[in-house]
N, C-alpha and C positions, 0 to 999 in steps of 0.2 A: 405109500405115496407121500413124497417131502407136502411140507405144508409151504404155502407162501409166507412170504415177509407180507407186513404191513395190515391196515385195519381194511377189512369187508366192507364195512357200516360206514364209510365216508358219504359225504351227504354229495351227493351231484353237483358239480358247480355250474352257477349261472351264468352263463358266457356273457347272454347279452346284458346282465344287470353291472357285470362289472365294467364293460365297455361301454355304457350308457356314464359309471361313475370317470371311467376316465375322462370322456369327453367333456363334461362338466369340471372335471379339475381341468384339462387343457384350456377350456375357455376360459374360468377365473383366473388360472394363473397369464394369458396372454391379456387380457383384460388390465393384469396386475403391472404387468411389463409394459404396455402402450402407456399406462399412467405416469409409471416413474421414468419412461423415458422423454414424457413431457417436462415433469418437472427438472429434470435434469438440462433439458433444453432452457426452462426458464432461467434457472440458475445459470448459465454459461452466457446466455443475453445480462441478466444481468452483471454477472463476472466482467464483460464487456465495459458495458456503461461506467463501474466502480473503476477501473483499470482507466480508463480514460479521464474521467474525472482526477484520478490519481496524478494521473500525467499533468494532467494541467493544474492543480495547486503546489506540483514539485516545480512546474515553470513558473509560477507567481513568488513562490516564495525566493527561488533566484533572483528573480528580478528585485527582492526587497530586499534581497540581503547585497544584493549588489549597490543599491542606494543607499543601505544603512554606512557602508564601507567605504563612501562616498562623502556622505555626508560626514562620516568621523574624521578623515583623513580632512576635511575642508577646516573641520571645527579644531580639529590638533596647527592648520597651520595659522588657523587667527587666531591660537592662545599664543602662538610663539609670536607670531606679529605683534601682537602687543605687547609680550611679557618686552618686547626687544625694543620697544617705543619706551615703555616704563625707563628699561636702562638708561636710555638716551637722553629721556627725560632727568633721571636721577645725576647724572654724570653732568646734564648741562646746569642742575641746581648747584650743582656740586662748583662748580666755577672752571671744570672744562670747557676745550674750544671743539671746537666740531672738528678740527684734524685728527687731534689725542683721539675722540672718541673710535674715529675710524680704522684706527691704526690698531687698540683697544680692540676694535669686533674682527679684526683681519687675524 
């Protein structure tokens, strides 16, 4: 008579000891999963709040670059206002008449 494959002497398996272990992994691991799906909810509120706050010092600093651009373009035209009174000044020490001078800036 052929012999069987495989060992005699296997020990019985515990059915309900291993099914006792997986329940207890099932719950720790769904335990594990409630958790980081909180955190991940927290993170996404605060992703929120950062993102908005973003938006609005990207609107502030428009606004300031918009007044610095303002403000330069103001200050470039009273350098020229004056540098141009200078002239007019120098040309009237000079013993110009005020017609030469206009004729001179045309």
């Amino acid at each position: 008579m052929p012999r069987t494959k495989g060992s005699k002497n296997r020990p019985k398996s515990d059915i309900v000891s291993q099914i006792a272990e997986k329940q207890t992994l099932v719950t720790t691991l769904t335990t594990e999963i409630e958790t980081i799906q909180k955190e991940i909810n927290d993170l996404k509120a605060n992703l929120k709040t950062k993102k908005s706050e973003l938006k609005s010092a990207e609107k502030e600093v428009g606004k300031l670059e918009a007044k610095k651009a303002k403000a330069d373009q103001k200050a470039a035209e009273e350098a020229k206002k004056s540098e141009a009174e200078a002239v007019v000044k120098k040309l009237l020490a000079g013993g110009m008449s005020a017609d030469e001078i206009l004729e001179k800036l045309k």
